[in-house]
Structures are given as C-alpha cells and as structure tokens.
C-alpha positions as CSV (number, residue, x, y, z in Angstrom):
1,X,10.0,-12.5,-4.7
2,X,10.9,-10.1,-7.9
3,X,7.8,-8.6,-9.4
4,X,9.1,-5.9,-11.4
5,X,12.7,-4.4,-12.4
6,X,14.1,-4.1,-9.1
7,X,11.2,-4.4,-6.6
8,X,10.5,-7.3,-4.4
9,X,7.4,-8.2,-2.7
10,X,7.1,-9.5,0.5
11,X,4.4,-9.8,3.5
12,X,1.6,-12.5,3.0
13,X,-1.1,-13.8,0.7
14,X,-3.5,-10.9,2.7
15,X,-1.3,-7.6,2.6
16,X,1.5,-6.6,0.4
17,X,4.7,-4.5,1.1
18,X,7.5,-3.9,-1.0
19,X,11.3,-2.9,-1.6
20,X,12.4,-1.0,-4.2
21,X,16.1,-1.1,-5.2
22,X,18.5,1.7,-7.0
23,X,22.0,1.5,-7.0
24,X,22.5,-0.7,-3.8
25,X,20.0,1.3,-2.1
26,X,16.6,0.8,-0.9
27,X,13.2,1.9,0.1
28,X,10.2,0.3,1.6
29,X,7.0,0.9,0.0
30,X,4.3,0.1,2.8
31,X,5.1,-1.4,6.2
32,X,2.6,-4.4,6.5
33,X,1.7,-5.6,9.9
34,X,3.9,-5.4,13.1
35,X,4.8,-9.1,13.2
36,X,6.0,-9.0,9.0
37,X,8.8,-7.7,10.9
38,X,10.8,-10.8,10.5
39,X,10.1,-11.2,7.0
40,X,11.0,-8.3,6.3
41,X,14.4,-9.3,7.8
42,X,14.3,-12.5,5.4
43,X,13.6,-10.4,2.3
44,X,16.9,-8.4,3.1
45,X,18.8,-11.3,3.6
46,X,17.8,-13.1,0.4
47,X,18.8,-9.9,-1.7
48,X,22.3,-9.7,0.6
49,X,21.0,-5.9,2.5
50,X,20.8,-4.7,5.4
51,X,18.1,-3.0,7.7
52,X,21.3,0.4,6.9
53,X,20.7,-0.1,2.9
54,X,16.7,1.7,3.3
55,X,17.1,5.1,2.6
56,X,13.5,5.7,3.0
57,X,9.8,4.5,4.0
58,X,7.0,5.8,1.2
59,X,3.4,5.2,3.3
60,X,0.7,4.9,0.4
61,X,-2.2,5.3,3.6
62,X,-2.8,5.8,7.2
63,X,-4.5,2.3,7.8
64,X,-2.3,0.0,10.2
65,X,-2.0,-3.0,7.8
66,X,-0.1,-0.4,6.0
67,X,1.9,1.5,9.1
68,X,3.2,-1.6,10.8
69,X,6.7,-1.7,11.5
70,X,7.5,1.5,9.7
71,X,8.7,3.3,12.8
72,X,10.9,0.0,13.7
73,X,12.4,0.9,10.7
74,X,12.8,4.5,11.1
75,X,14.8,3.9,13.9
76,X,16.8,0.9,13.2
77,X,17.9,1.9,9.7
78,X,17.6,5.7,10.2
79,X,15.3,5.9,7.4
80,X,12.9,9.2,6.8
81,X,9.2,8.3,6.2
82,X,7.1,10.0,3.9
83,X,3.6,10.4,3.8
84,X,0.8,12.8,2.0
85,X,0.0,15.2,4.5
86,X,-3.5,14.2,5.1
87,X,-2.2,11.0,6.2
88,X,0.2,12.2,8.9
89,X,-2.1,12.8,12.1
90,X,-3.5,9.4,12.0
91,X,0.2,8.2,11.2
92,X,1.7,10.0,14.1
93,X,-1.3,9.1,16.8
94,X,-2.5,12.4,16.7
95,X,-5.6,11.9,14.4
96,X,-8.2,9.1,13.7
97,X,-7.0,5.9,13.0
98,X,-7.7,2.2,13.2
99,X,-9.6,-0.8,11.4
100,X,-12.8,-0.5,9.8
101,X,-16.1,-2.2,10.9
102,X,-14.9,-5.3,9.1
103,X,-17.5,-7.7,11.7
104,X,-20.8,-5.1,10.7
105,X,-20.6,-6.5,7.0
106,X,-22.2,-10.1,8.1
107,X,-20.6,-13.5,8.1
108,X,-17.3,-13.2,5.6
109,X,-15.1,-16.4,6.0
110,X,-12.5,-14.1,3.7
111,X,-13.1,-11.2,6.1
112,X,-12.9,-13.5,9.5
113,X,-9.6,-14.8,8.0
114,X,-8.0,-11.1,7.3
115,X,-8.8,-10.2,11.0
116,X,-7.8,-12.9,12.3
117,X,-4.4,-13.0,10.3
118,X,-3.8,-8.9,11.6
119,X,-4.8,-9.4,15.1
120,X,-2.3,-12.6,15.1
121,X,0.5,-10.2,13.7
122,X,0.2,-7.6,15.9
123,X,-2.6,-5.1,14.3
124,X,-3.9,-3.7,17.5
125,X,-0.1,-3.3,18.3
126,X,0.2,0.2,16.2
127,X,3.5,2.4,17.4
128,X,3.0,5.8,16.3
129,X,5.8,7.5,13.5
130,X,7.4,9.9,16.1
131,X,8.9,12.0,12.8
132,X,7.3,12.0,8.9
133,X,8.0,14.1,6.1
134,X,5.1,15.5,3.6
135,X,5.2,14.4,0.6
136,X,2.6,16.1,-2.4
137,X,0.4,15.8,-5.3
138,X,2.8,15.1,-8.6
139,X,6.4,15.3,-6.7
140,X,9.3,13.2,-7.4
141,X,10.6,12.0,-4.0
142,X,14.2,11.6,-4.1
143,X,14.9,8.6,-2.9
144,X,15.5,4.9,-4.1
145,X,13.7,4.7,-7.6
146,X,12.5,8.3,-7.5
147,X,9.0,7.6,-7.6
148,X,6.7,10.2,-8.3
149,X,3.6,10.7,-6.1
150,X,-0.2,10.4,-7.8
151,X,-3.3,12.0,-5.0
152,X,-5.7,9.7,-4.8
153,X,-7.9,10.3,-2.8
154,X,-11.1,8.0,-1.6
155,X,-10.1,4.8,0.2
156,X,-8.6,8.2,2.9
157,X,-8.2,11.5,1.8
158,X,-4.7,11.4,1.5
159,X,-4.3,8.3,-0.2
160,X,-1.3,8.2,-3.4
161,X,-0.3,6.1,-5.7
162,X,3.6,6.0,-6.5
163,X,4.5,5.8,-9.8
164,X,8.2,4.3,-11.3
165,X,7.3,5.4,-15.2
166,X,10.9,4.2,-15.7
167,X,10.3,0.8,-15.2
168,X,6.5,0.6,-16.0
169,X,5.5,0.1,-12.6
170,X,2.4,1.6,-10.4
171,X,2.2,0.9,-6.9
172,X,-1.4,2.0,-6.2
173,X,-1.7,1.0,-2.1
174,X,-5.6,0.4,-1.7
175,X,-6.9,2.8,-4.3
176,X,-6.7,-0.3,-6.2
177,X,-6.9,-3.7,-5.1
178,X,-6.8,-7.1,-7.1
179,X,-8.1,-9.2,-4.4
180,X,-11.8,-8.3,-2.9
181,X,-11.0,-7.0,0.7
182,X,-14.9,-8.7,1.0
183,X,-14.6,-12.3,-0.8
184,X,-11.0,-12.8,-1.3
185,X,-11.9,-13.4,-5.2
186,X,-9.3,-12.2,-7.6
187,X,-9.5,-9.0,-10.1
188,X,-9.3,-5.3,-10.0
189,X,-11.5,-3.4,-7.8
190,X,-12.2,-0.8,-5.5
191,X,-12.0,-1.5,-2.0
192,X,-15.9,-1.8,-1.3
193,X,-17.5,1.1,0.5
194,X,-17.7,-0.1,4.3
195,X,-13.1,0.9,4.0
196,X,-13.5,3.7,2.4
197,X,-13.7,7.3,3.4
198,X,-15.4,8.3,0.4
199,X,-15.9,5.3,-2.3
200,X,-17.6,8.2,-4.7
201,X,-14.1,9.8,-5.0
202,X,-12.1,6.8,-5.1
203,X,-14.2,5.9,-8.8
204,X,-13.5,9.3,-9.6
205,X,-9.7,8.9,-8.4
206,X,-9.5,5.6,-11.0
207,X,-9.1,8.5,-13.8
208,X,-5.9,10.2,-12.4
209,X,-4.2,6.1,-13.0
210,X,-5.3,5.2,-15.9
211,X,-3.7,7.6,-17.9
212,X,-0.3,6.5,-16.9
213,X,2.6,4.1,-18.4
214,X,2.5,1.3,-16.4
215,X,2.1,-2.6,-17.4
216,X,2.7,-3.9,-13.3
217,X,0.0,-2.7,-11.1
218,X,1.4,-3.6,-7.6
219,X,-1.3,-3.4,-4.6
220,X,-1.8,-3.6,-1.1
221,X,-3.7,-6.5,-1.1
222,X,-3.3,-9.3,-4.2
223,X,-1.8,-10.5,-6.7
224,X,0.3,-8.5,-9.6
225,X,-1.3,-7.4,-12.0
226,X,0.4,-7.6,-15.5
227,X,-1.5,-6.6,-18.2
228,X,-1.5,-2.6,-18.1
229,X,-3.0,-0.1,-15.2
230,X,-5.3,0.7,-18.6
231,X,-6.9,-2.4,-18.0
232,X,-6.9,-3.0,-14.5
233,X,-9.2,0.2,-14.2
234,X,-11.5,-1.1,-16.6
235,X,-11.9,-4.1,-15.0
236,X,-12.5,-2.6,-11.9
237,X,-15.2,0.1,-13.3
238,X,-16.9,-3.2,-14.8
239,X,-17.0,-5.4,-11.2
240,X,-18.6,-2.1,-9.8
241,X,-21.0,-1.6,-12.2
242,X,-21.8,-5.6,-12.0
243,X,-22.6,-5.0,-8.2
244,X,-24.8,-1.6,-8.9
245,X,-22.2,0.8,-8.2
C-alpha cells in the first residue's frame, strides 16, 4: 500500500519494510523477515517493477527482523546495501547479532505472537550481507529519493533514521515505534528497555527527530503516523514518563 508520495509499505501487521520510488527506480528501506520474500515479489508486481528496478538496500539496524532478505536482494537485483558503520559487523556475521530476550519479560500474548510470527518466517534463518557500504551521520545517499541519514543511536549504536524532507517523510526504523514491541497497543514510543542497547540514549536520540519537517512518521513496527514527527515524540516522551521512565 501507498503511505506517502512514492513509498509503499509492505511486510505484515508485526514488521514494516518499505520501497521508495524516484524516476522508475527504487530502493528498499528495511528487509523484513526471510519469508516476506514473496511479498516483497507481490509489492513489485502490483507497482509493475522488477527485483532489476532497486538500486539500493538502506538498513535502518542490525536486528534480523530488519536484515531479512536483504542479501537475496543484493544478489538478485545487484543492489548495493548501505548501512551506518556500527551496524555492519553484526550485518555481515562478523559481530553480535540476534533477537533479544523477548521470553525473560513474563507471559506477553503480543510478544508470544511476534516470535512466533519471525520464527514461522524464517528469523533464525539470517544470511549474512557478504558486501555493505558505510553510510554516516547527516549524508545524503544517492540513491532512489536521496534520503539523508539522521544517527540515532540507542535501540543499537548505529541505529539512523532516513529522512525524505522533500516529501515530508521520516523513516525512523525502531528509534521510534508506534506499536508497543511489549503490548501490541498503538502510539508512539520507545522500544522498551529489554531491545535496546541503551534506552538512556534512545530518549536522548528523540531530540535529533523532532526538529525535522516531517508529517509521515514511517516505522519498523506499526502503523503510519500522520500528524507530524513533532508530535509523535511527544507522545512518546509522555507514554515514558506514564510508565516511570
């Protein structure tokens, strides 16, 4: 489905990836599980591209819900991944990796659901990116929309936001969600801590998006949010401070 001038979103009602589309070209923003593979196919077809028409693969995080198929990609479509530097050891197999303690945080139907979803698509199934490129702090990548690159730093040390100011658009990976990775309830937040590599920072990251021009906040996980990054920040400072944060 459209959610903003010339993105699509497509993956399921747990984890979000997207395509981005300039001038009959395209990159993928997040690479899902293994098994959205096939949807990922669908999403192509429905906009008449090709696996040939991505340019590029822009990885807002190391975690697997995120890396999925992006190596698939890389090699079908010949696309060049990028990635903040911090990110690439655990990208490329060569650092630590995998999915939190998600079964330490008590009985969670949401949370049972969300693992049980991954493991059915293929989450212990992660293929290593054999070949990334760095991307950094406040660069414009040159690629399908041009998006520029926000550090944000928290959920992982090299996690970014990417930013189409163009078209009013923020795609914030897990520095900001709008669906609790905990509950499954709706609203801006901040991934709670047990995810996190450093939830102090990733409060302290919420300044570097607030200040930009953006009315779509697009996530990793939930629904878009519509009504200004301004706001979604807020909102999330306010759930955090209603659970003592």
């Amino acid at each position: 489905m459209e959610v903003g001038a010339g993105v699509r979103r497509f993956g399921s009602r747990y984890i979000n990836s997207y395509l981005i589309q300039e001038g009959g070209r395209l990159t993928l923003l997040d690479a899902g599980l293994p098994g959205y593979w096939r949807a990922l196919v669908a999403e192509l077809a429905a906009i008449g591209r090709r696996l040939e028409d991505i340019d590029a693969v822009l990885i807002t995080h190391s975690h697997p819900d995120h890396q999925g198929f992006a190596e698939r990609v890389r090699v079908a479509a010949g696309a060049t991944v990028y990635a903040h530097s911090l990110e690439i050891p655990a990208l490329t197999g060569k650092g630590r990796g995998g999915m939190p303690p998600f079964f330490k945080q008590g009985f969670r139907p949401f949370i049972y659901r969300f693992v049980a979803h991954s493991l059915w698509n293929g989450v212990a199934r992660r293929v290593p990116i054999t070949a990334l490129t760095a991307f950094a702090d406040g660069e414009v990548v040159d690629v399908p929309g041009k998006p520029r690159v926000i550090h944000v730093p928290g959920h992982t040390s090299g996690s970014c936001a990417l930013h189409l100011s163009e078209r009013g658009i923020v795609f914030t990976g897990d520095a900001l969600s709008t669906a609790d990775l905990l509950t499954g309830h709706a609203g801006p937040a901040v991934p709670p801590d047990f995810v996190n590599d450093s939830s102090a920072q990733a409060y302290e990251s919420l300044a570097r998006l607030e200040g930009l021009s953006a009315q779509t906040v697009l996530t990793g996980h939930g629904e878009p949010w519509t009504r200004g990054i301004k706001s979604a920040v807020e909102m999330a400072r306010a759930t955090a401070s209603a659970r003592g944060v």
